[in-house]
N, C-alpha and C positions, 0 to 999 in steps of 0.2 A: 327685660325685653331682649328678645333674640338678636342678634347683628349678624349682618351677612355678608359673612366672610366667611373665607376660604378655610379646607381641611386645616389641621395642627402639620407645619412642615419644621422644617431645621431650627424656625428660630422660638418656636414655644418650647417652652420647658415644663418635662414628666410634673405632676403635681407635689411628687414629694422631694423634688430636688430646688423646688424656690425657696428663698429665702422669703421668708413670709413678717412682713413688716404693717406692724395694726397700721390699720386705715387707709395702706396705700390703693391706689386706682390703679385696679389691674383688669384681665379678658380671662375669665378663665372657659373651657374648652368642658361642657354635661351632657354625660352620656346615660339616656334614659334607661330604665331596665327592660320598656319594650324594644328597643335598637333590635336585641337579640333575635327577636322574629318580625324584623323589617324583611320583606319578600325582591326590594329591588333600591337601586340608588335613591330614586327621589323619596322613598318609604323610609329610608334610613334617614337620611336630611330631616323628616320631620321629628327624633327623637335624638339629635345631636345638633349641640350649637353653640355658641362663642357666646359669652352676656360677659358684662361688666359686671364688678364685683368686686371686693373690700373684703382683706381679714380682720378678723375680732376675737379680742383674746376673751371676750365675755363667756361666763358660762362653760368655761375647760376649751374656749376656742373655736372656731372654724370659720367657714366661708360665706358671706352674706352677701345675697344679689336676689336680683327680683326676675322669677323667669321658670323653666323648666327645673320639676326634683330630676335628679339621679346624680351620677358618681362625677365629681372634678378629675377629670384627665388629665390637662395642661394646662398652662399659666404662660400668661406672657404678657408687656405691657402693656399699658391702658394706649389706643391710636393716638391717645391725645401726650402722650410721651413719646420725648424727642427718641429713645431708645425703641421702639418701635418699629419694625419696615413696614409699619402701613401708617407712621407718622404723616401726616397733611401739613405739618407748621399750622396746627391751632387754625388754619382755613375752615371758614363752613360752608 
């Protein structure tokens, strides 16, 4: 499921620079392969976006989340870690 929230700024990190630990709850930041002929900002928004997601060393590895295919850009905590700047304190 898509979450909405804001571009990847200072505090996501490049996809290939996390430290990638099976099963943790992380955001990572999928960029569809239509993006590239999105015609205007809100066109572009519907082919990139923030999902929650889990590494898995299964199968030679990778990223697993329920949501848009195309390419992991960024990585950054799950909101629901305190490391986070879009932390709530576990508020719902």
């Amino acid at each position: 499921m898509k979450l909405d929230l804001p571009l990847p700024g200072a505090d996501a990190v490049p996809e290939a620079e996390w430290p990638r630990e099976v099963d943790e709850p992380v955001l990572i930041f999928v960029e569809h392969p239509n993006l590239a002929y999105a015609r205007d900002e809100a066109e572009r928004d519907r082919w990139r976006g923030w999902f929650k997601a889990a590494w898995t060393d299964f199968n030679g590895g990778g990223w697993v989340w329920h949501g848009m295919l195309g390419t992991v850009t960024h990585v950054m905590p799950d909101i629901d870690d305190p490391r986070s700047y879009l932390y709530r304190g576990g508020a719902a």
